[in-house]
C-alpha positions as CSV (number, residue, x, y, z in Angstrom):
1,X,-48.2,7.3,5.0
2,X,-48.1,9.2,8.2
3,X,-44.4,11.2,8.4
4,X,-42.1,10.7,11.2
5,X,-42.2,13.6,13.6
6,X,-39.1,15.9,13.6
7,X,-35.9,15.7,15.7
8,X,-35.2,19.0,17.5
9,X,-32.4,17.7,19.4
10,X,-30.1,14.7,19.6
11,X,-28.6,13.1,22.4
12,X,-25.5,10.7,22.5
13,X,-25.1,8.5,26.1
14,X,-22.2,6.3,26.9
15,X,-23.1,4.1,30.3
16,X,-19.3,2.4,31.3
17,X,-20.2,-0.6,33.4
18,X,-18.1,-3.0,34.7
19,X,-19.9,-5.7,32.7
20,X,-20.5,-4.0,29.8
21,X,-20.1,-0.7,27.9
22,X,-23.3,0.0,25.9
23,X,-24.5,3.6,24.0
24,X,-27.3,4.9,22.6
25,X,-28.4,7.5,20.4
26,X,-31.8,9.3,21.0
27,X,-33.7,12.3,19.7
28,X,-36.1,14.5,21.3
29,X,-39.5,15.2,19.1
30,X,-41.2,18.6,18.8
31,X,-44.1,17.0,20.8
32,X,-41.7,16.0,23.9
33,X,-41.0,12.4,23.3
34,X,-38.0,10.6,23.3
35,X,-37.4,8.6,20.4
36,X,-34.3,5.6,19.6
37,X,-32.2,6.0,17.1
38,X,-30.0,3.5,17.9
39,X,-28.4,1.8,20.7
40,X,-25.1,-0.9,20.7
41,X,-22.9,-2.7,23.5
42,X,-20.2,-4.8,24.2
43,X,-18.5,-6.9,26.8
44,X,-16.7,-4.1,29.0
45,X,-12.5,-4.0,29.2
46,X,-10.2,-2.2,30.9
47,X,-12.9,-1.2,33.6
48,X,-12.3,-3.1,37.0
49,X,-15.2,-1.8,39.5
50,X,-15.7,1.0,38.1
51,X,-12.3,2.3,37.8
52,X,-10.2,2.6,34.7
53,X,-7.3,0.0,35.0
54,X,-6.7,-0.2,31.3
55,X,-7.2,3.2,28.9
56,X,-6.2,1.7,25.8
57,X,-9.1,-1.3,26.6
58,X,-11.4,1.2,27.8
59,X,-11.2,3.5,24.8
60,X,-11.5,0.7,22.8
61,X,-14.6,-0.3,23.9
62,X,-16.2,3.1,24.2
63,X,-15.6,3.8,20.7
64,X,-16.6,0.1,19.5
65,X,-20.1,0.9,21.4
66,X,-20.7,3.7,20.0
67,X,-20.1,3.0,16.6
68,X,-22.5,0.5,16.7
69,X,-25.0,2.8,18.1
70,X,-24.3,5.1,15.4
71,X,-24.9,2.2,12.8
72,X,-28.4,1.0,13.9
73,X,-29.4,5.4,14.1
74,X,-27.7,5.8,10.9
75,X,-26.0,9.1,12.0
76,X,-23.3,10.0,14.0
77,X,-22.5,12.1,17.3
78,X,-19.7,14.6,18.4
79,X,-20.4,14.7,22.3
80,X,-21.9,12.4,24.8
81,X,-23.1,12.1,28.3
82,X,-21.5,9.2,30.1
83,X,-22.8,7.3,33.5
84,X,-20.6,6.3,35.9
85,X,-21.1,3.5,38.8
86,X,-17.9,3.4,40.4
87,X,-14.8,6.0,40.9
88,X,-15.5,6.2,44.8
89,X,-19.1,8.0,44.3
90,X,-20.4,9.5,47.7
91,X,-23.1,12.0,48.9
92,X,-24.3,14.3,51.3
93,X,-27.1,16.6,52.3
94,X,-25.8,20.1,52.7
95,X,-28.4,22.1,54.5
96,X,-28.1,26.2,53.9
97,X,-30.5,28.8,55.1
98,X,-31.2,32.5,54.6
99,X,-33.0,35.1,56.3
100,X,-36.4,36.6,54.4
101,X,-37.9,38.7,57.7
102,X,-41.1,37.7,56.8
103,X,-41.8,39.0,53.5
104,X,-43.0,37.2,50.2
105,X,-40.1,34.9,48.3
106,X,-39.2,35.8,45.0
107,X,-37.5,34.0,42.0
108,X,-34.6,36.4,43.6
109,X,-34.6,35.0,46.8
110,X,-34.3,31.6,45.6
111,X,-31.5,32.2,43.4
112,X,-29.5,33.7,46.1
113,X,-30.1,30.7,48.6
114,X,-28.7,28.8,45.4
115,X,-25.6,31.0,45.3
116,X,-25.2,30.7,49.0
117,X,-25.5,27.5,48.4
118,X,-23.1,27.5,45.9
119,X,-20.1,29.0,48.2
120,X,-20.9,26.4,50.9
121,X,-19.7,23.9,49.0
122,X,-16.7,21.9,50.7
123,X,-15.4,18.7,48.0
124,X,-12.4,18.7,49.9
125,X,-10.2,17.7,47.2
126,X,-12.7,16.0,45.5
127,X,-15.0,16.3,42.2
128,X,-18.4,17.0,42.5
129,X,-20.6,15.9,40.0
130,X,-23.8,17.0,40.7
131,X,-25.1,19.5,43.6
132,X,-29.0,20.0,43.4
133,X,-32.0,21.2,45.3
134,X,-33.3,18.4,46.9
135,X,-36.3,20.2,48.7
136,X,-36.4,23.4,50.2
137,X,-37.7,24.5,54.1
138,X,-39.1,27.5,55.6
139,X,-39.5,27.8,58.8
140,X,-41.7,25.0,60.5
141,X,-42.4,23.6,57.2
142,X,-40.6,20.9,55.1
143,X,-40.5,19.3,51.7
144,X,-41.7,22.4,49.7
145,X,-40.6,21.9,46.2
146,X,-41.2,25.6,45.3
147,X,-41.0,28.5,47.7
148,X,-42.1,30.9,45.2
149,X,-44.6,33.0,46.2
150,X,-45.2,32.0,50.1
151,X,-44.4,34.2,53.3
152,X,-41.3,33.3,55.6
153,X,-38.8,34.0,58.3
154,X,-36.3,31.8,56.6
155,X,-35.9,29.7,53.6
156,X,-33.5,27.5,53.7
157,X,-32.7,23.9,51.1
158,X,-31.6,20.9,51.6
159,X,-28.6,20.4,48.4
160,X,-27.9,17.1,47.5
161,X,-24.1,16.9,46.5
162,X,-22.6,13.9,44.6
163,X,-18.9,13.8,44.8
164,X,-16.0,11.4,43.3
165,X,-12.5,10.6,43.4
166,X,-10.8,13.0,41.0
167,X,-8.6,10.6,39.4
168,X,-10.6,8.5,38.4
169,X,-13.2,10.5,37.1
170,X,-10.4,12.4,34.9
171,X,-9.9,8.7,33.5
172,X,-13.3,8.1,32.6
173,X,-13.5,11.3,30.9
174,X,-10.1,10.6,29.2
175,X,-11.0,7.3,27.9
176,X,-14.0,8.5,26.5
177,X,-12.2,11.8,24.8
178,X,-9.8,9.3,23.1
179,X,-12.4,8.0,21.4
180,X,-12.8,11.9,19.8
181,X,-16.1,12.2,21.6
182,X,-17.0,15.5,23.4
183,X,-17.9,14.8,27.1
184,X,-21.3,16.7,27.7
185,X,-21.0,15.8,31.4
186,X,-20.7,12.8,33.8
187,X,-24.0,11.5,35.4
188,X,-23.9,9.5,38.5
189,X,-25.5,6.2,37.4
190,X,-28.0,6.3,40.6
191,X,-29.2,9.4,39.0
192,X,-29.9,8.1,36.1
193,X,-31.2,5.0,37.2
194,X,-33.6,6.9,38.9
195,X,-35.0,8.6,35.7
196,X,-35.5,5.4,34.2
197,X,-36.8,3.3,36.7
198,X,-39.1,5.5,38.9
199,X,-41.8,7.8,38.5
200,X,-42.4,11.0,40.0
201,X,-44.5,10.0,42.8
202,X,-42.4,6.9,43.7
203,X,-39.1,9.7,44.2
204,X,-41.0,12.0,46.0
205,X,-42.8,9.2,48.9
206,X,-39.4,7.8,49.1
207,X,-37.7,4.8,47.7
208,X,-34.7,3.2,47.8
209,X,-33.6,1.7,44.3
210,X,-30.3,-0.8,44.5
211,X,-28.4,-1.2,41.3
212,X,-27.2,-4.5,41.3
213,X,-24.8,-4.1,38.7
214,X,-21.4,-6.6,37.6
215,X,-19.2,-5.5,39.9
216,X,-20.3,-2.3,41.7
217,X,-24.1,-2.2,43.7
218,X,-25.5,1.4,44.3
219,X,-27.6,2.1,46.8
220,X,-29.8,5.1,46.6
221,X,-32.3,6.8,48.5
222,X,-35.5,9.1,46.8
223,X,-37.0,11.4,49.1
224,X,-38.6,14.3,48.3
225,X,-38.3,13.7,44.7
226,X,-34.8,13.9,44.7
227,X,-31.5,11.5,45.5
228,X,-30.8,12.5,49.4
229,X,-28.6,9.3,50.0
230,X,-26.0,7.0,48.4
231,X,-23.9,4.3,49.4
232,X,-21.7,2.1,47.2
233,X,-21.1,-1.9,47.8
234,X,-18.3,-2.9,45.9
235,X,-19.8,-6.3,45.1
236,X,-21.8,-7.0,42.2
237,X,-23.4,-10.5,40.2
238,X,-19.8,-11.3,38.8
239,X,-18.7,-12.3,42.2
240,X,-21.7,-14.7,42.1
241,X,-20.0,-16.0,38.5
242,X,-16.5,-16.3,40.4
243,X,-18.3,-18.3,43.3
244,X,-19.5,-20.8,41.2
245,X,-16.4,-20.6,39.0
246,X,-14.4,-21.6,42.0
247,X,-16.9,-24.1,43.9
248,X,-17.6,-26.5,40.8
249,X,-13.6,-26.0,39.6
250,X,-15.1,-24.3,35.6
251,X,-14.2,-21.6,34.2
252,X,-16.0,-18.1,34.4
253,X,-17.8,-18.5,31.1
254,X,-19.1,-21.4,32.2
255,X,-20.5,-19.9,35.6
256,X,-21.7,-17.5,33.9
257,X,-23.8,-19.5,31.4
258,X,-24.7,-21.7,34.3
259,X,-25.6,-18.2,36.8
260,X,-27.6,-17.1,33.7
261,X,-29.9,-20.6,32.2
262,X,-30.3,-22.4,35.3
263,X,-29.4,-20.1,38.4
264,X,-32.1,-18.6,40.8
265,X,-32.4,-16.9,44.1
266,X,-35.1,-19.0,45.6
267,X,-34.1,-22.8,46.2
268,X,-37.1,-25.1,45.0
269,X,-37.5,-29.1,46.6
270,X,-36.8,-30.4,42.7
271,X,-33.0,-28.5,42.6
272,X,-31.9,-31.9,44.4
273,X,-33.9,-34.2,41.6
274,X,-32.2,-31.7,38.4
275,X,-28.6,-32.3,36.8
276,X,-27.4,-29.3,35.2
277,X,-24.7,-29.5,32.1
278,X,-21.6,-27.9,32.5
279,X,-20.7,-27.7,29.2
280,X,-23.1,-26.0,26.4
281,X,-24.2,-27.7,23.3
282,X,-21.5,-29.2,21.1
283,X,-19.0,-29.1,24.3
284,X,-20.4,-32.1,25.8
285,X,-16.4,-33.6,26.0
286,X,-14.7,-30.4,26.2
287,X,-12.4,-29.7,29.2
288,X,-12.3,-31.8,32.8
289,X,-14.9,-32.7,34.6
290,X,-16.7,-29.9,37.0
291,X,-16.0,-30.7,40.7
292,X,-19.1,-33.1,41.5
293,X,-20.4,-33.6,38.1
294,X,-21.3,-36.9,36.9
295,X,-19.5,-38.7,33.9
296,X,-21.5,-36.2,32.0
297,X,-20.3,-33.4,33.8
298,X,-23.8,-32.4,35.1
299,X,-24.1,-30.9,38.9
300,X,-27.0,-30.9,41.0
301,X,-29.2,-27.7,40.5
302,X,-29.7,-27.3,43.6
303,X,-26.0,-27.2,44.9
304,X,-25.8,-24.1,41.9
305,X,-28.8,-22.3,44.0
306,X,-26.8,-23.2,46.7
307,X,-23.6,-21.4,45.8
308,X,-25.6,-18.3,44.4
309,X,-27.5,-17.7,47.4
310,X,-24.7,-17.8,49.6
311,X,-23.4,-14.8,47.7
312,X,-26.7,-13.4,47.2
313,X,-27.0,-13.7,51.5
314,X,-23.6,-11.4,52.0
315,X,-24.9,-8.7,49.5
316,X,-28.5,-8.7,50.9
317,X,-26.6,-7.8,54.6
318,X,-24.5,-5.2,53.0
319,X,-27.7,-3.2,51.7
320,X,-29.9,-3.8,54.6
321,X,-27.3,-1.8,56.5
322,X,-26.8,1.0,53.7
323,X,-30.5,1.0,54.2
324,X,-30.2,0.9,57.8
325,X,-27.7,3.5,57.9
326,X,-29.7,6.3,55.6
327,X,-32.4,5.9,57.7
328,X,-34.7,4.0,55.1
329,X,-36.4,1.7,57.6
330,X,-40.1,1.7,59.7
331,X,-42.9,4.0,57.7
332,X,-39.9,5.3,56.0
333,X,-39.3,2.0,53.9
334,X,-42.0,1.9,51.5
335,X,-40.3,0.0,48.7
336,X,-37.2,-1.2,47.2
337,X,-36.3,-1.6,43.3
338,X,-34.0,-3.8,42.0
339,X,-32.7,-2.7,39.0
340,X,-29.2,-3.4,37.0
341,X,-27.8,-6.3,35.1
342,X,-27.9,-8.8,38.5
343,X,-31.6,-8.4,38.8
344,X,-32.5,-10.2,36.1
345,X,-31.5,-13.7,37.8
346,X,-34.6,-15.6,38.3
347,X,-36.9,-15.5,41.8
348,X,-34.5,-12.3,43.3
349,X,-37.1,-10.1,43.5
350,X,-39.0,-12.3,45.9
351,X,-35.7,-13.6,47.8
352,X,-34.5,-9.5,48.4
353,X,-37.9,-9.4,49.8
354,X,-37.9,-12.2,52.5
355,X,-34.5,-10.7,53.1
356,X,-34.9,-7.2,53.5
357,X,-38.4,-7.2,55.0
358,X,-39.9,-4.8,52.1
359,X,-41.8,-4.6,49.1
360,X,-39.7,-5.3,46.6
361,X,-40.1,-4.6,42.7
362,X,-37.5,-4.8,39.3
363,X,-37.2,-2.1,37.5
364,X,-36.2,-2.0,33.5
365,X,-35.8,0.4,31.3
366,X,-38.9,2.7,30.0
367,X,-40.7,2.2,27.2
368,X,-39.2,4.3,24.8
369,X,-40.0,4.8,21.1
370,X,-37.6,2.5,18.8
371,X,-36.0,1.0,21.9
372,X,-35.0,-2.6,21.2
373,X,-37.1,-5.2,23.2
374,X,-33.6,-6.6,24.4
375,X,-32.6,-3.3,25.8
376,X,-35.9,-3.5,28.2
377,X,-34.1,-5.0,30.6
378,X,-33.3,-4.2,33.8
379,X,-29.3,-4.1,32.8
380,X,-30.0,-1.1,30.3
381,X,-32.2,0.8,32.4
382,X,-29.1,3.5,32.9
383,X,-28.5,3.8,29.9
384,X,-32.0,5.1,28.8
385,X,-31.6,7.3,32.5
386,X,-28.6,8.8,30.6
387,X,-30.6,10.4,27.7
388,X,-33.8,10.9,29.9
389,X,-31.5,12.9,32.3
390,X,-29.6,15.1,29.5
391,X,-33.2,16.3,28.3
392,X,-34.4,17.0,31.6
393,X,-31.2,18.9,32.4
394,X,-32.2,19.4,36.3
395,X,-30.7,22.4,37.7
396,X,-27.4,22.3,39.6
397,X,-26.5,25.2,42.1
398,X,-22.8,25.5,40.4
399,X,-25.0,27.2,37.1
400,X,-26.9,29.2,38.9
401,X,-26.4,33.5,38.5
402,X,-24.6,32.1,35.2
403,X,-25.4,31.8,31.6
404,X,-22.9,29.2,31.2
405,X,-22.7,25.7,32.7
406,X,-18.7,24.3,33.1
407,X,-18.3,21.5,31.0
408,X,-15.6,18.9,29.9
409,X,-15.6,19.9,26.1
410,X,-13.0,19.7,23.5
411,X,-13.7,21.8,19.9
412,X,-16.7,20.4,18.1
413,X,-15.2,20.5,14.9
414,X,-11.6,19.2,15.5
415,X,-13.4,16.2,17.4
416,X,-15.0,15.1,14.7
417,X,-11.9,15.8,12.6
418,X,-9.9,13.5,14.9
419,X,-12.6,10.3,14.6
420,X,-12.4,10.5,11.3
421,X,-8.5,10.5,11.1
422,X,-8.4,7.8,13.4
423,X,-11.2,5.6,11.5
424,X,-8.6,5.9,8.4
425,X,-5.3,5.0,10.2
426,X,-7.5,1.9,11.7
427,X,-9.0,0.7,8.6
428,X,-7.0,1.9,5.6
């Protein structure tokens, strides 16, 4: 019987969606490979967009999610990383040089660009979550992706900064605290998206990935290998649920049903020829009639494609000019992936296509050891980002000249003390 390889390190991930809260549990091998332990999720609450509007829901959930994780791996964590969509997240490029005069660049040099770097950085008022080496320059030359070793006037890098509204992040991290987990740090779901869903070659010829999430779609730009742009659309596939909701008079369970079994982005000549039910098996009689159903509360297919693609029309105009406005268009376009919960309704890949004018492709989650086979989806690709990025551990400037990287961090010990005391007063 061949023995399972050994766990040198464990990671815990918490992605807080709009739509849902799920978590996993992951260990990295002595080989290199990332291995399952166990994943759960559950319908989100008291997250609106991406914002915290109820903490006692929010905790709730977190905690619920993670438990279940914990279940399925069969052991337990103290600290997690946790993605976040919403909480305002922005970017920007900040471009820093230094002079050289010509001689060779050492690991020195770069490490003082870093810390130049470092003291250039202006949140104004805001958090920043990440701030990384995006590609570094030297005089007439460009996209260098180590300096090391080469001749120059000037070096000089291009940082990639990711900032967020402080408040809101605090009540992310807070919600996740009162669930006595450790906060290992907070990863910018574009980030993590990008881990999942693209390859190395992909982030470095430059792609733009759009996270079509519940409430909340990211658009991010790869160039380089790095995230150098980010804009946020706060409109997701739950305002295609409330469209339908509020054209055919149901309520948002049933649009949702409906959105999921029998919507699609591209309109077909049978939609007009197909009755849809309203209601799902053993509701046939349940509840009033669905504005323009028939006595047995079916509705024309193709008035449902009709109703998604209108919504799908106003979203595909707000990323064409995110995309428009980072520059990603001509020979700098080369493709788009969808990723996120929303991307898994039927025909969108070819309908973003026709409507942005580029190759489009989905993108799920990676393959990884012991992942479920419902959890390669496109709507759990950031959460398998999450644990992808906390092993990679890409270097931010704020850590650099350092042996210590600020973290959010309560005491290991008295965390663990405080789940378990909780876990009593909720059960016992």
């Amino acid at each position: 019987m061949a023995t399972q390889p050994r766990i040198e390190r464990v990671f815990g991930a918490v992605n807080i969606g709009s739509f849902r809260i799920s978590a996993m549990i992951a260990g990295l091998t002595e080989g290199g490979e990332m291995v399952v332990l166990g994943s759960g999720h559950r319908a989100s609450k008291g997250i609106r967009r991406g914002y915290v509007t109820d903490m006692a829901a929010a905790t709730y959930a977190v905690r619920d999610a993670i438990e279940r994780a914990e279940k399925l791996a069969g052991t337990s964590v103290a600290s997690v990383w946790i993605g976040c969509s919403g909480a305002g997240l922005t970017s920007q490029v900040l471009p820093v040089e230094i002079d050289i005069g010509g001689r060779r660049i050492e690991e020195e040099d770069i490490e003082q660009l870093l810390i130049a770097a470092r003291g250039g950085l202006e949140p104004d008022g805001r958090m920043v979550l990440h701030a990384q080496p995006a590609c570094y320059f030297l005089d007439g030359a460009e996209g260098i992706a180590n300096p090391r070793g080469l001749h120059a006037e000037r070096l000089g890098v291009d940082i990639h900064v990711m900032l967020a509204d402080g408040a809101p992040m605090r009540n992310l991290t807070e919600a996740v605290q009162n669930a006595h987990l450790e906060v290992e740090g907070v990863i910018a779901s574009p980030l993590a998206t990008g881990f999942a869903c693209l390859s190395a070659e992909e982030r470095d010829l430059g792609v733009a990935i759009v996270e079509f999430g519940g409430q909340v779609t990211n658009v991010a730009i790869y160039s380089g290998g790095m995230l150098v742009g980010l804009e946020v659309i706060p409109r997701g596939s739950a305002d295609i649920t409330d469209a339908i909701a509020s054209a055919f008079g149901i309520k948002r369970f049933q649009a949702e049903r409906l959105k999921c079994r029998y919507g699609s982005a591209i309109a077909s000549p049978a939609d007009h020829r197909e009755l849809v039910p309203v209601n799902g098996p053993g509701e046939e009689r349940a509840g009033p009639l669905a504005r323009g159903a028939d006595d047995q509360n079916r509705i024309p297919r193709a008035e449902l494609v009709s109703v998604i693609t209108a919504e799908l029309d106003r979203l595909a105009g707000d990323v064409g000019r995110a995309l428009e406005a980072h520059g990603f268009s001509g020979r700098n376009a080369r493709q788009v992936v969808l990723t996120g919960g929303g991307a898994e309704l039927t025909g969108l890949a070819d309908y973003a296509q026709s409507a942005l004018g580029k190759p489009v492709r989905i993108g799920r989650a990676p393959q990884l050891r012991g992942l479920p086979e419902a959890h390669l989806a496109p709507g759990f690709a950031t959460l398998a980002g999450l644990v992808l990025y906390a092993a990679e551990d890409p270097i931010d400037i704020r850590s650099v000249g350092s042996r210590f990287q600020s973290r959010i961090k309560a005491q290991g010990g008295l965390a663990q003390m405080g789940r378990i005391w909780a876990a009593m007063r909720e059960y016992f």
